[in-house]
C-alpha positions as CSV (number, residue, x, y, z in Angstrom):
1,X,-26.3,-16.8,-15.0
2,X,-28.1,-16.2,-11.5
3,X,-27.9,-12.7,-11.4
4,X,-30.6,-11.8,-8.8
5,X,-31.2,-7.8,-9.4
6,X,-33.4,-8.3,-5.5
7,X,-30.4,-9.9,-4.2
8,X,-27.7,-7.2,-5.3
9,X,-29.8,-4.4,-3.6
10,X,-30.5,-6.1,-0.8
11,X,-26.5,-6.8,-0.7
12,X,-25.2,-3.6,-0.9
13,X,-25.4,-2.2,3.0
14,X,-23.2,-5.4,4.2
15,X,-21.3,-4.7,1.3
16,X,-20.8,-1.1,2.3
17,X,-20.0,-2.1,5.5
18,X,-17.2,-5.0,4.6
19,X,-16.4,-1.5,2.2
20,X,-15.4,0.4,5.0
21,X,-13.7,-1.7,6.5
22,X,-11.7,-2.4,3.6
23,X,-11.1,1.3,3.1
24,X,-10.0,1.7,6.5
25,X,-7.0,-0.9,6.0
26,X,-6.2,0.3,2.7
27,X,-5.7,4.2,4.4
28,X,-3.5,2.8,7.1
29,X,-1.6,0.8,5.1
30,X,-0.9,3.5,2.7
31,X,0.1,5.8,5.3
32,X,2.5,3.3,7.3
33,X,3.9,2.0,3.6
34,X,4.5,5.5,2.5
35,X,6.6,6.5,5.7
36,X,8.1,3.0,6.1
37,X,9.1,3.7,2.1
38,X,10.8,7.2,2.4
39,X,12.8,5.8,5.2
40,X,13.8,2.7,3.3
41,X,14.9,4.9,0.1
42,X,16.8,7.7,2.2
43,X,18.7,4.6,3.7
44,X,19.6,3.5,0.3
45,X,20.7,6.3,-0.7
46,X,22.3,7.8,2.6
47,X,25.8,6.1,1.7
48,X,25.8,4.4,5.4
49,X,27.0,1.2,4.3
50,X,24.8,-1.3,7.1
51,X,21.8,1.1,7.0
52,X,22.2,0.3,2.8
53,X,22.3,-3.6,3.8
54,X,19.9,-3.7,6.7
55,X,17.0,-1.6,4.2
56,X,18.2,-3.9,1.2
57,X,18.0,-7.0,3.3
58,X,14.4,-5.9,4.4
59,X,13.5,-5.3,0.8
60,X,14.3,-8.5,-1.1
61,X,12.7,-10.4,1.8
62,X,9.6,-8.6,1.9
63,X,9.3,-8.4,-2.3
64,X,10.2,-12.2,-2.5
65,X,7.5,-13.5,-0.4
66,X,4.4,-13.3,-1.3
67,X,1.9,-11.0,0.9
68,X,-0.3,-14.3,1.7
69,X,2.6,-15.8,3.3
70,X,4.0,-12.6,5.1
71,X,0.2,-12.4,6.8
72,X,-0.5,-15.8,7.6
73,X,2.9,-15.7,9.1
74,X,2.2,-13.2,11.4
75,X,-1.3,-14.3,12.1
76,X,0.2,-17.8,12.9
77,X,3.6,-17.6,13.6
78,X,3.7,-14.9,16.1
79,X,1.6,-16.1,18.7
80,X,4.0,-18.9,18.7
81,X,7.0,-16.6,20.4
82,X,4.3,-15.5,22.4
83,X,3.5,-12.2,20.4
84,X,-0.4,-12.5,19.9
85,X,-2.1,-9.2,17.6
86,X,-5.4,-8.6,16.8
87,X,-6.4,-9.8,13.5
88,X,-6.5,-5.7,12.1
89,X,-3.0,-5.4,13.5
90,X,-1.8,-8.0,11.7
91,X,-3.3,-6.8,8.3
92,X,-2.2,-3.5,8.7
93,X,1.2,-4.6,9.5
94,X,1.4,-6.8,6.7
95,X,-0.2,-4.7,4.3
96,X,2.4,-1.6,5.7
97,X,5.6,-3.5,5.1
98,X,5.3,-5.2,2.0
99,X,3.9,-1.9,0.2
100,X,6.9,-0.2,2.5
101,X,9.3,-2.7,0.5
102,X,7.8,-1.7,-2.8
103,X,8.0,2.4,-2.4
104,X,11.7,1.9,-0.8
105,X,13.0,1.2,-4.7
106,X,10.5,3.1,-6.1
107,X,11.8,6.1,-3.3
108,X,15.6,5.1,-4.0
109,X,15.4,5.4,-7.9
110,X,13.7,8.5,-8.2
111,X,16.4,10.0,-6.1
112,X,18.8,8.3,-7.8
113,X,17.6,10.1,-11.1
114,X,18.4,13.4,-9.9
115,X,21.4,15.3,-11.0
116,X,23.6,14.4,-8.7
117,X,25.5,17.9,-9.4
118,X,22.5,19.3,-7.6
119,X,23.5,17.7,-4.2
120,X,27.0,18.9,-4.8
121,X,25.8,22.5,-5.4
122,X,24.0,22.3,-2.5
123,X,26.9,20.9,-0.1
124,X,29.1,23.5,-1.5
125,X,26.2,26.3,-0.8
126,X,27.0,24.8,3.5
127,X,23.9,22.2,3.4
128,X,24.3,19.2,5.4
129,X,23.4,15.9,3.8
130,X,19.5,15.9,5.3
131,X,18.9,19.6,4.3
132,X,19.7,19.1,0.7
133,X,18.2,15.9,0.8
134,X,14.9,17.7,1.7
135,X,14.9,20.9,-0.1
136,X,16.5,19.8,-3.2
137,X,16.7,16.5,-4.3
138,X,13.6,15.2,-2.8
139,X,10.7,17.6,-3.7
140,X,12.3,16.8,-7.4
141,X,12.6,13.2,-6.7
142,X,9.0,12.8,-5.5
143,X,7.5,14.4,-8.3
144,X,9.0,11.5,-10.6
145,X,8.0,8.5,-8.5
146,X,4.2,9.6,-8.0
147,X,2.9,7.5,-10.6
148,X,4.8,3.9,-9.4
149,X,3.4,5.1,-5.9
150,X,-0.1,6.0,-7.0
151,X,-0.1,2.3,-9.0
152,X,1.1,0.8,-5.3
153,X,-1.6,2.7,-3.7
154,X,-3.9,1.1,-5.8
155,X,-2.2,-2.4,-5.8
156,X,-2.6,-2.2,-2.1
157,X,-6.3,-1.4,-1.7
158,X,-7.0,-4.4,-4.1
159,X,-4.5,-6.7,-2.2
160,X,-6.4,-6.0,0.9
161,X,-9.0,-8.8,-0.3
162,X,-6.0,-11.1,0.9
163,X,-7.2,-10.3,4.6
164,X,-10.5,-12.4,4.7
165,X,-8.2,-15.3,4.9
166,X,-7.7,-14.0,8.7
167,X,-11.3,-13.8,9.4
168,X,-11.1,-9.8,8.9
169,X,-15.5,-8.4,8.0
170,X,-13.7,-6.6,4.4
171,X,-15.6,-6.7,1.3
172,X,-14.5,-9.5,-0.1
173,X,-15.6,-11.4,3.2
174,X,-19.0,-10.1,3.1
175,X,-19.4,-10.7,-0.4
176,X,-18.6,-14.5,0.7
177,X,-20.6,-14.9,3.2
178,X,-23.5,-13.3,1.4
179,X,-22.6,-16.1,-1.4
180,X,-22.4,-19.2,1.2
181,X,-26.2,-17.7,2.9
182,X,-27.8,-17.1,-0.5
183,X,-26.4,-19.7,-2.8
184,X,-26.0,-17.4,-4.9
185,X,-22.4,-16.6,-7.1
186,X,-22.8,-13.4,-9.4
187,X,-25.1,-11.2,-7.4
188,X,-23.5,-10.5,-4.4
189,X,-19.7,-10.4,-6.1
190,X,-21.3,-8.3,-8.7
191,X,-21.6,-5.9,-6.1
192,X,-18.1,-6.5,-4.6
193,X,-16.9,-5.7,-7.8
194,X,-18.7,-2.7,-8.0
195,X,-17.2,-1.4,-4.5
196,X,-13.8,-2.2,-5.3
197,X,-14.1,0.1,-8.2
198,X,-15.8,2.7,-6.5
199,X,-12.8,3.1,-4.5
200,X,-10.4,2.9,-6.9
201,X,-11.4,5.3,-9.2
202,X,-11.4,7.8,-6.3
203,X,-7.2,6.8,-6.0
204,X,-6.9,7.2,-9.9
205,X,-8.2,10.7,-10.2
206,X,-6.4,12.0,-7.4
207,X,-3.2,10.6,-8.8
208,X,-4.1,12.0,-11.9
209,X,-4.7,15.8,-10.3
210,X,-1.8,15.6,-8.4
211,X,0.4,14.6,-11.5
212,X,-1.0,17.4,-13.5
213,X,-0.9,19.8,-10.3
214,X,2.9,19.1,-10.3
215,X,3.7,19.4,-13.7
216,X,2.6,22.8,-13.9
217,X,4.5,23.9,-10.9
């Protein structure tokens, strides 16, 4: 073993740094998967029969490749049709739409699980579609799919490792780096480790409150 206990401490600030970096994709990516997600699902579901294929379409391609390939193809592919994006750009967008994929059938089956005599008694109340939608169905709806989407959340923070590949300062990156300088394996990714779970843990309570929060309601 060639755990240095010097070395780990003396790791840890570029290893906050490559953190918060890391953490900074993660929140984006979050953010733009859980909007791109409630769109996808509501056009599942909204019985528009090329807004159903065009969100379908999107979601078996972007489940069926794997997030390596979908970032490396934008990282490389793009500037080849003469769209060039910053390396962060290209994470985030990467990140965004493949967890977007994900939450659209996560999204689509929790509304799907809903009485659907509660939309009915809603239309016959004089709701449009997108009123019921939003007072009704979905606040039920989204209380059964926060656990898939708290797992995704989580997924996604760990999947952001994938980024160093593009040259992107996360923690994994530093934690490289640190290993190519000092020769050294398990002290610095000791500390990666570390990181990676101090931000997760974070994720799994909050999931956890807001589970328990909801049930009570």
């Amino acid at each position: 073993m060639d755990f240095e206990w010097t070395l780990f401490v003396e790791s840890l600030p570029a290893l906050a740094r490559g953190a918060a970096t890391t953490a900074e994709l993660a929140f984006v990516s979050i953010c733009g998967g859980l909007v791109l997600g409630l769109m996808g699902g509501l056009a599942r579901v909204s019985g528009i029969a090329a807004l159903n294929a065009f969100a379908l379409f999107c979601v078996t391609l972007l489940r069926g490749v794997p997030l390596l390939v979908t970032m490396l193809f934008f990282y490389y592919g793009l500037p080849s049709l003469g769209l060039l994006l910053e390396a962060k750009t290209v994470a985030i967008l990467a990140l965004s739409l493949t967890n977007g994929a994900y939450v659209t059938e996560i999204v689509r089956a929790g509304i799907q699980s809903i009485d659907r005599g509660q939309m009915r008694a809603a239309r016959s109340l004089g709701m449009g579609w997108a009123l019921a939608m939003r007072r009704i169905v979905l606040p039920q709806a989204l209380r059964r799919v926060l656990p898939p989407i708290g797992n995704e959340a989580i997924t996604l923070l760990k999947n952001t490792a994938l980024v160093s590949v593009i040259a992107i300062p996360d923690l994994l990156r530093a934690g490289t780096d640190i290993m190519t300088w000092q020769a050294n394996t398990f002290s610095p990714f000791a500390g990666v480790a570390l990181m990676y779970l101090m931000m997760t843990l974070p994720l799994v309570w909050l999931v956890a409150r807001l589970e328990s929060r909801w049930r009570v309601a």
